[in-house]
N, C-alpha and C positions, 0 to 999 in steps of 0.2 A: 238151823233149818228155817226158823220162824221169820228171823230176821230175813234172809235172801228173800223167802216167801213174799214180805210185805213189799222189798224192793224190785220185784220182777213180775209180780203177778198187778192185777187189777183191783187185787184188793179183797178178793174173795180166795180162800182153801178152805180145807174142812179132812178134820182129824176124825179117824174114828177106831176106836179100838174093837178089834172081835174076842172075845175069850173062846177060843177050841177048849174038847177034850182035852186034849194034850199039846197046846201050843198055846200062844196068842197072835194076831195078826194086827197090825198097825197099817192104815192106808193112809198115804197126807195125799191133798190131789187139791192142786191152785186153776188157777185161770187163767194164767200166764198166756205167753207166745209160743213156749215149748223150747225146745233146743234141739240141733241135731243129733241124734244117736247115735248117727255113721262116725260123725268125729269123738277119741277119745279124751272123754271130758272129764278132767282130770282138776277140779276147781278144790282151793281149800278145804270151804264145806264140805264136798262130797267126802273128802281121802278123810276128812275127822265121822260123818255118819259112818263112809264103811267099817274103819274101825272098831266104832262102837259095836254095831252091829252085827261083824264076823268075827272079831277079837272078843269084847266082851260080852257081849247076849249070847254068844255062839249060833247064831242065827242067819238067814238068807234075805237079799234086797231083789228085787225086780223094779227095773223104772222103765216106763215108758211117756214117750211125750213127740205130741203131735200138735195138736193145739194148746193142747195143756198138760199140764205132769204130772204124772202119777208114779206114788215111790206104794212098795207093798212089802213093807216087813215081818218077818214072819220068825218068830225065837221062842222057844221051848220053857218053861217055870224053871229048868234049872238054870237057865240065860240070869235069870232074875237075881 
């Protein structure tokens, strides 16, 4: 994800981990141009995060991206 990051964005994201109760949530959010939503984007990177993310953390993703993008992960201590 870092790698695309550096290549698409302006050169600025910013990771930030939250520890919940009973979760952790991970937000990456670059600077980029954005990408369309409407189309199904289906890019290497993403089908290896999702996997991580619902296969091994056992966890949920939401992206949004307009002028810039915003990925919001979200996976349980047992993901871990």
């Amino acid at each position: 994800m870092p790698t695309n990051m550096l290549l698409m964005t302006k050169g600025e994201f910013l990771f930030h981990l939250k520890e919940k109760s009973d979760h952790f949530e991970l937000i990456i959010e670059d600077n980029g141009k954005g990408f369309d939503m409407g189309k199904n984007v289906q890019t290497l990177g993403l089908k290896i995060v999702r996997t991580l993310v619902y296969g091994q953390l056992g966890g949920e993703m939401r992206m949004q991206s307009r002028e810039k993008t915003k990925y919001t992960i979200r996976f349980t201590r047992g993901g871990l």
